[in-house]
C-alpha positions in Angstrom: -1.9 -0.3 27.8 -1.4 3.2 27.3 -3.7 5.1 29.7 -6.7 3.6 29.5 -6.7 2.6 26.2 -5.2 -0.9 25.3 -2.7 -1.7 22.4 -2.0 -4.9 21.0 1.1 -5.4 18.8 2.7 -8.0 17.1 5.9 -6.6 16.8 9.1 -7.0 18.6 10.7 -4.0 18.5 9.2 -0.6 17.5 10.8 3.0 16.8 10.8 6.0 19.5 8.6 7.9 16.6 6.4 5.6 16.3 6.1 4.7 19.8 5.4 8.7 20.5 3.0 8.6 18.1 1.1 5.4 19.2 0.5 7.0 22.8 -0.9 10.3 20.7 -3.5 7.7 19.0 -4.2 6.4 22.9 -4.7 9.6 23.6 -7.7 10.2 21.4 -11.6 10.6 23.3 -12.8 8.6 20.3 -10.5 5.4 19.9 -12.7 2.4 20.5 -12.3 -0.9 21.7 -7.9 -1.1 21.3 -5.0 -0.1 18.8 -3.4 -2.6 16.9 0.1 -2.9 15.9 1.1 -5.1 12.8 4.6 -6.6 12.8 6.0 -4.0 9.9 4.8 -0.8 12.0 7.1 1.9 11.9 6.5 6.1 11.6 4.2 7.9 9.7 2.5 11.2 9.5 0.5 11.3 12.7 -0.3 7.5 12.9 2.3 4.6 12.3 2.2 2.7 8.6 1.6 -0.4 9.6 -1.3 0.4 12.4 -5.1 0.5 12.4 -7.2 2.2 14.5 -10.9 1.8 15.5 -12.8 5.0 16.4 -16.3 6.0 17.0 -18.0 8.5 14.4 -14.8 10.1 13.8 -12.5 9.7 10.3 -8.8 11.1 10.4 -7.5 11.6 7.4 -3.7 10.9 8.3 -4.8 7.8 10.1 -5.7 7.0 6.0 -2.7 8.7 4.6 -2.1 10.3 1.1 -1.4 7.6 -0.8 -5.4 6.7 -0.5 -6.3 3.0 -1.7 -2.8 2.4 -2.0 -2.2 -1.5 -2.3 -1.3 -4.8 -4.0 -2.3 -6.4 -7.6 -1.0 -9.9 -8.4 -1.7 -12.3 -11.2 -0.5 -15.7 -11.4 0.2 -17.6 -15.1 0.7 -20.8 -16.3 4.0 -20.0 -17.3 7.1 -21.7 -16.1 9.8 -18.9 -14.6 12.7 -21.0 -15.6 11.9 -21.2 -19.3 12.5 -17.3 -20.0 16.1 -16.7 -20.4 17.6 -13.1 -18.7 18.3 -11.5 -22.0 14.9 -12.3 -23.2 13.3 -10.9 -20.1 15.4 -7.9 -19.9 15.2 -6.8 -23.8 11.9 -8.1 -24.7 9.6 -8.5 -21.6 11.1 -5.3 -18.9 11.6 -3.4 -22.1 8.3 -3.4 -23.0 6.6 -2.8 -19.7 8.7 0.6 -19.6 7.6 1.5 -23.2 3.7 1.0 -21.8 4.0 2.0 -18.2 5.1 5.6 -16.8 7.1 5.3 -14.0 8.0 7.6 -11.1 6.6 10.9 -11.3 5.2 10.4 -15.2 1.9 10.3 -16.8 0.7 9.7 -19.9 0.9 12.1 -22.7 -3.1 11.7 -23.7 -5.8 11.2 -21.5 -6.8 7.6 -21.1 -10.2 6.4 -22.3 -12.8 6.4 -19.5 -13.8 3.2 -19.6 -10.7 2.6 -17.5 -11.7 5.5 -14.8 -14.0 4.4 -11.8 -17.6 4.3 -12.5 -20.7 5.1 -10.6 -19.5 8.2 -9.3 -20.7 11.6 -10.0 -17.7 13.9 -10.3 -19.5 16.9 -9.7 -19.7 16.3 -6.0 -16.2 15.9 -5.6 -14.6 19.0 -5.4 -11.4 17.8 -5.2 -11.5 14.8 -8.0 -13.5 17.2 -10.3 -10.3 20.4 -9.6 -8.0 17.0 -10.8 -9.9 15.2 -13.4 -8.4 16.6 -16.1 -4.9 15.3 -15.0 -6.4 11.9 -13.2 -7.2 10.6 -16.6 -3.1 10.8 -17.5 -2.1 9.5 -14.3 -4.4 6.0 -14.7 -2.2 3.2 -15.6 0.8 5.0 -14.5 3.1 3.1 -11.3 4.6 5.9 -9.7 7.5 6.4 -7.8 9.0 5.7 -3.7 8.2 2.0 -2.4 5.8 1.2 -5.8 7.0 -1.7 -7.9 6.2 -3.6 -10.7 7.5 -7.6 -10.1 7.7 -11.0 -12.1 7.8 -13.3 -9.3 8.1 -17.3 -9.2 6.3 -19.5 -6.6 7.8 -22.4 -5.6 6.5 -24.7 -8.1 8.1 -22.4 -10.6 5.4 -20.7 -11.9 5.3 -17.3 -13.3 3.6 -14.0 -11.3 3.3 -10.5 -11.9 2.7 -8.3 -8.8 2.1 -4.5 -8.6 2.7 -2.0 -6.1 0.7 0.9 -6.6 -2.4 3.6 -5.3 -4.0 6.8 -6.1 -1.4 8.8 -8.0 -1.0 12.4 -7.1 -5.2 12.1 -6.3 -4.8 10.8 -3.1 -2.8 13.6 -2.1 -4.4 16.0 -3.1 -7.4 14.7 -0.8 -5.9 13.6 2.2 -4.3 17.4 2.1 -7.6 19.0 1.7 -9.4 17.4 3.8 -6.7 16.9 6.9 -6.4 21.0 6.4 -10.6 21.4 6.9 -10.4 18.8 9.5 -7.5 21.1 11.5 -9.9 24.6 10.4 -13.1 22.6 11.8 -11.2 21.1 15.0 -9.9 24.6 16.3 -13.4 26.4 15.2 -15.0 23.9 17.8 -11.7 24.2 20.0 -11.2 20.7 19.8 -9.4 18.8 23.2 -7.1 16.6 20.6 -4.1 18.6 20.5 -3.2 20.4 17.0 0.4 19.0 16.9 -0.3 15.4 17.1 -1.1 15.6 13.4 -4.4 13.4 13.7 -7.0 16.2 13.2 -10.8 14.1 12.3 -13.4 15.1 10.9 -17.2 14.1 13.3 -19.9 12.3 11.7 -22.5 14.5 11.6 -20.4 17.4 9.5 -20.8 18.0 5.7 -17.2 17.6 5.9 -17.3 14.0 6.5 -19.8 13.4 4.2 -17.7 15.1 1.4 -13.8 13.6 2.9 -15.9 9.7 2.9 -17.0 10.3 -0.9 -13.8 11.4 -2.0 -11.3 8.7 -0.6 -14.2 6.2 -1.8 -13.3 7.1 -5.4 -10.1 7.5 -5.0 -10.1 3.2 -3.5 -11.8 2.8 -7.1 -9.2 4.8 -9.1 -6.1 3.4 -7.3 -8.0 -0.2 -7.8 -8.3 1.1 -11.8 -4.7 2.0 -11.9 -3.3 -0.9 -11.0 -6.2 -3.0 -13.5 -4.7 -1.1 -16.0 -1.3 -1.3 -15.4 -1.7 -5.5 -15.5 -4.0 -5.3 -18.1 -1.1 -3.9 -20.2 1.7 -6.1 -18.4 -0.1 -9.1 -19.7 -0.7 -7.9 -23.2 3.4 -7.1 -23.1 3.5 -11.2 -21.7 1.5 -12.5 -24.2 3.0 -11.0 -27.0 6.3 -12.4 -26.1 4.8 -15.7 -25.0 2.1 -16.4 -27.2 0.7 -19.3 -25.5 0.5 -17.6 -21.9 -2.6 -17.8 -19.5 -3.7 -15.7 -16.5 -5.3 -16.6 -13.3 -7.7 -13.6 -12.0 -6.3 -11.5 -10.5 -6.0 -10.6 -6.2 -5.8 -7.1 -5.4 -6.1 -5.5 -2.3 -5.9 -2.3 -0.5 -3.6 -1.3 2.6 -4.6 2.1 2.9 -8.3 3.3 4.1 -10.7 3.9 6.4 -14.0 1.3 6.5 -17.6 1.0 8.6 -17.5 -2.6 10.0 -18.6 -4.4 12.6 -16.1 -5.4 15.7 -16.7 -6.9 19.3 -20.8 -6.5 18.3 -20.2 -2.6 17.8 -20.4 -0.6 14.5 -16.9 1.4 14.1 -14.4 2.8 11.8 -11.9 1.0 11.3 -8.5 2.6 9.9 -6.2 0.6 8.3 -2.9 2.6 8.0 -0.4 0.0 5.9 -2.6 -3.0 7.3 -4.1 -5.3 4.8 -7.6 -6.6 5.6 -7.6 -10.3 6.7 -10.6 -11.9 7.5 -11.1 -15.8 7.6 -10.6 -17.3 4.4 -9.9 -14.0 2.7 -6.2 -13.6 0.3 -4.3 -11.3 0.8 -0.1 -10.0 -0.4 2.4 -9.1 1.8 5.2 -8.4 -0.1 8.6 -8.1 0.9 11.4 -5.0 -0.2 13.4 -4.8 -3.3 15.2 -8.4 -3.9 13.6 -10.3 -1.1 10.5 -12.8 -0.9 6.3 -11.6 -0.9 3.9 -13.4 0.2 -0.1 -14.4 -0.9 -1.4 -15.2 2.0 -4.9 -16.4 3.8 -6.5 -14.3 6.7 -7.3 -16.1 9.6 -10.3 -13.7 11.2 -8.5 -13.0 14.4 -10.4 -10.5 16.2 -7.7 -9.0 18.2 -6.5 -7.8 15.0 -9.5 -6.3 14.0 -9.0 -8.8 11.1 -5.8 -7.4 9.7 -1.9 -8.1 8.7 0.7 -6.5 7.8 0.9 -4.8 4.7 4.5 -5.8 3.7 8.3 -5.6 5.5 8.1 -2.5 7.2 10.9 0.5 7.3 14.0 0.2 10.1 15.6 3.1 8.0 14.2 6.5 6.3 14.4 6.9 2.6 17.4 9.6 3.3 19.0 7.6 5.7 19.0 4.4 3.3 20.9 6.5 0.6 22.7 8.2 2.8 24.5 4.7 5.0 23.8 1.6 2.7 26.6 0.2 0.4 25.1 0.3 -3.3 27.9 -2.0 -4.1 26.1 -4.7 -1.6 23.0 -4.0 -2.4 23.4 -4.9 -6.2 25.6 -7.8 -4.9 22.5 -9.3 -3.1 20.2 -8.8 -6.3 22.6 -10.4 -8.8 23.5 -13.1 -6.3 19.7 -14.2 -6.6 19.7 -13.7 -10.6 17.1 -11.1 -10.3 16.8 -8.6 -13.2 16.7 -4.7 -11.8 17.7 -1.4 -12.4 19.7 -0.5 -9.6 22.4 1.5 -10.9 23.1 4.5 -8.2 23.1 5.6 -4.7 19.5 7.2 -4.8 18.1 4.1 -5.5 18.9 2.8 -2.4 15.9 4.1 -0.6 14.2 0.9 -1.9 16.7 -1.3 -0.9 16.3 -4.2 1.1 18.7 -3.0 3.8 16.3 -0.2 4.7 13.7 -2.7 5.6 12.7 -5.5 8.3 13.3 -9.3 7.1 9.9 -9.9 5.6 10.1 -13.9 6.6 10.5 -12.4 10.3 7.4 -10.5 10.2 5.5 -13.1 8.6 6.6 -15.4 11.5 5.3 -12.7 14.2 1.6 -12.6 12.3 0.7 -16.6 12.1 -2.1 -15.6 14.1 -3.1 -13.4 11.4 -2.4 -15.2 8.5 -1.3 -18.5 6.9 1.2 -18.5 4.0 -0.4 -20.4 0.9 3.0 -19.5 -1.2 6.2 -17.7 -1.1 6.8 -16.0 -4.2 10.7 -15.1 -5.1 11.7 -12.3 -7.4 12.8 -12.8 -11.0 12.6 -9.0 -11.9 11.9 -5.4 -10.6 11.0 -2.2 -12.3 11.2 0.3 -9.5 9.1 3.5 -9.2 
């Protein structure tokens, strides 16, 4: 308990920052009910990644983050992992992923059709979709760059999955910055008790702004959701025209990154899930783990405390600076090729990704089995990093 306000974690250890910035979120007139701590929390902007907070008629757009919808897309075939060779994977398959993906910081050279864009939305009342449309319709099917990955995975009967990393392009920054800059110009208007330096300005209920920040990180949910349809859509057409005979399962996708109206302890709140992945009984979900180490699908289990939520992957011990900065690149790529895994790690500044900058994903699947239940372990074949 911090205060009066109770935190439950399922963590071992956690960082000074994020520790600070847990007791900020205590802090808060608004929180409701308690704080939850998933077992990969670690520092964010204002609120840890890897948290989710409840609160009463208040959104915070940092407790969301800029990466808005942000999440996981996995799609399982009835291919057998063992039959592709490595040179056939890394020529024919990787290669052509890179030819019809952009990664990093790249779009696409033409607008996409907008069939692939979300629909039922009407642009013209989002001010800051409708400023970015133009360039939204290039960034759709594109991966992007930091922790987002693209994955061919086996489970351990062998068979063959694809799994993206991937959210809401440069959209979701663009609106989490907009509206965490009104939400700081409407909380000092109203001289706000929630202290401007905690980072965790919100925006009330009953204000246009709400209205407006709620519409816009709803479409931008749907067009991280359509980025990453798009991105498999096109893995699998690269798949099948190497493997002509390949099938696909439908595909899981969630998101770890947004702010919902649900139901918890008989009281209508909203609920922020900061890197924290949904989980209620019976629902799958994907953990997955850092570059060159084991994800997970997994089942929720409903568990209250949790607000019905896991973890949303391993979770940082080491910034992206600091990884490039101390790791050993020659280790690293040891570890990969040591586990026959196909990847492009090549220099020191792609060892922000590395799986030495992150918590052992098998440990923090072992602190959540509460949460969730493992229904497979999924090992990685290759990586195209972002």
């Amino acid at each position: 308990m911090i205060g009066t306000t109770v935190v439950k974690m399922w963590l071992t250890d956690i960082d000074d920052k994020a520790r600070e910035q847990v007791a900020n979120l205590a802090s808060l007139p608004f929180v409701y009910h308690h704080i939850a701590l998933m077992p990969d929390c670690h520092a964010g902007m204002g609120m840890p990644i890897g948290g989710v907070l409840p609160t009463n008629d208040v959104v915070i757009p940092n407790a969301v983050g800029v990466d808005i919808g942000c999440g996981m897309r996995a799609v399982k075939t009835n291919v057998r992992a063992e039959i592709i060779g490595a040179e056939f994977m890394r020529k024919t398959i990787m290669r052509g992923i890179r030819k019809r993906i952009p990664l990093s910081m790249e779009h696409h050279k033409e607008p996409q059709d907008e069939k692939y864009m979300p629909e039922d939305f009407d642009i013209d009342k989002l001010q800051v979709v409708k400023s970015q449309y133009a360039s939204v319709c290039r960034q759709v099917g594109t991966l992007g760059g930091g922790n987002h990955f693209i994955e061919l995975q086996r489970d351990e009967e062998g068979w063959l999955w694809i799994m993206i990393h991937s959210g809401s392009r440069n959209l979701g920054k663009q609106v989490g910055d907009f509206y965490n800059n009104r939400a700081k110009w409407l909380n000092e208007l109203y001289y706000s008790k929630v202290e401007s330096n905690l980072h965790l300005p919100f925006l009330p209920r009953e204000t246009p702004e709400f209205d407006s920040y709620w519409a816009e990180m709803t479409y931008c949910i749907a067009f991280a959701r359509c980025n990453r349809s798009l991105m498999m859509e096109r893995i699998e057409e690269v798949i099948a025209d190497a493997l002509p005979n390949v099938e696909f399962e439908p595909a899981i996708d969630i998101a770890h990154n947004y702010a919902a109206w649900e139901n918890h302890f008989g009281h209508n709140c909203i609920v922020h899930r900061k890197g924290a992945v949904r989980a209620r009984e019976g629902e799958t979900g994907i953990i997955p783990g850092s570059m060159g180490t084991s994800s997970y699908i997994v089942e929720g289990l409903g568990n209250p405390d949790s607000f019905m939520s896991s973890s949303h992957g391993a979770g940082r011990t080491m910034s992206r600076t600091q990884a490039i900065n101390t790791l050993n690149l020659e280790d690293e790529i040891k570890k990969m090729n040591a586990k026959g895994i196909i990847h492009g790690l090549r220099s020191q500044s792609g060892l922000d990704e590395a799986s030495g900058a992150y918590k052992d994903i098998d440990k923090v699947i072992a602190l959540e089995s509460d949460l969730v239940k493992v229904k497979t372990k999924l090992e990685p074949v290759a990586v195209i990093k972002g």
